[in-house]
C-alpha positions, 0 to 999 in steps of 0.5 A: 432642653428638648428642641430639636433643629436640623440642617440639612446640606444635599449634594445631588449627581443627576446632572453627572450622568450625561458626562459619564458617556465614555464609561461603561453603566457600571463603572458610571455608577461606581465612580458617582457613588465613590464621587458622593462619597469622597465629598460628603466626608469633604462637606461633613469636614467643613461643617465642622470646622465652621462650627468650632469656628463660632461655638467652643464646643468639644470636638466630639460633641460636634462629631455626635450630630452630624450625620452623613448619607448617601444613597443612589446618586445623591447624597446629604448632610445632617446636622441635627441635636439637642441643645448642648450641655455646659460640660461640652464646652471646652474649659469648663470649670468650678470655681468658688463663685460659681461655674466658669464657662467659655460659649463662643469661641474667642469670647472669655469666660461667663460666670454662673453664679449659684451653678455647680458642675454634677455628675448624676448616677447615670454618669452624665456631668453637668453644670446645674442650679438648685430650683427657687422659690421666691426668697426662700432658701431651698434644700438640696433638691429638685436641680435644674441643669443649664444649657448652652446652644446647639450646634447647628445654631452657628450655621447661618444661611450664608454657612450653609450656601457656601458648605452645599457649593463646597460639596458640588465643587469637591463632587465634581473635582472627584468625579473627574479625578475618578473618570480619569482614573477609570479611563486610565488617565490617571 
């Protein structure tokens, strides 16, 4: 499956500078850059976990398509990637009846009748079906591999305001602790 989402979650410092007064050019930049830095890892955290809170996806797999940036005085979240492979999931199994697979988290298991767990010579695993024709018995090939959801499709609306109003916040408790600091505060 090729479909591709993003999400993005933007933190921005524009409004930080006029409280960077008492602090030197420089210095007001590094302690912006070092803020947006600290709380877009915070953010990207937090992201995360509201993932694997819905989806019972490895945490790896999550980690994969969330990027983090920061440039200047803003900086942004990422959350972009292709729909996940049954493997991905934790507890993913062959049985003899089929694949058992656990999507969300807390769910129990679906069996896919006619499904079989492969690995592909380009060492990719996967969990396919043979492709049918009618009521026909098929050979070996073509397969067709099965997908679950993608990550970012746990994130409603509601998850994305509270995950930009957690990087404000976090922004702002590490501006003040690094202002602080600077001023020898700390």
């Amino acid at each position: 499956m090729k479909v591709r989402s993003v999400v993005d979650v933007q933190i921005d410092s524009s409004e930080a500078r006029h409280d960077l007064a008492e602090l030197s050019g420089p210095q007001a930049l590094a302690a912006i850059r070092r803020s947006l830095s600290r709380s877009i890892r915070s953010t990207k955290r937090e992201v995360r976990k509201a993932i694997l809170e819905d989806y019972n996806l490895r945490p790896m797999r999550v980690e994969r398509s969330i990027r983090a940036r920061s440039r200047g005085d803003s900086a942004g979240i990422t959350i972009a990637g292709r729909a996940s492979s049954l493997t991905d999931f934790r507890g993913t199994r062959q049985t003899k009846k089929g694949v058992l697979v656990s999507v969300v988290t807390g769910g129990g298991f679906d069996v896919l009748r006619h499904t079989f767990l492969a690995r592909m010579s380009s060492g990719h695993r996967g969990a396919f079906e043979r492709k049918r024709s009618g009521e026909s018995r098929v050979g070996r090939l073509p397969i067709v591999e099965k997908f679950g959801p993608a990550p970012q499709q746990a994130l409603d609306e509601k998850d994305l305001e509270r995950l930009a109003l957690h990087g404000r916040t976090r922004f702002e408790i590490e501006l003040a602790r690094d202002v602080a600091f600077r001023m020898g505060r700390a």
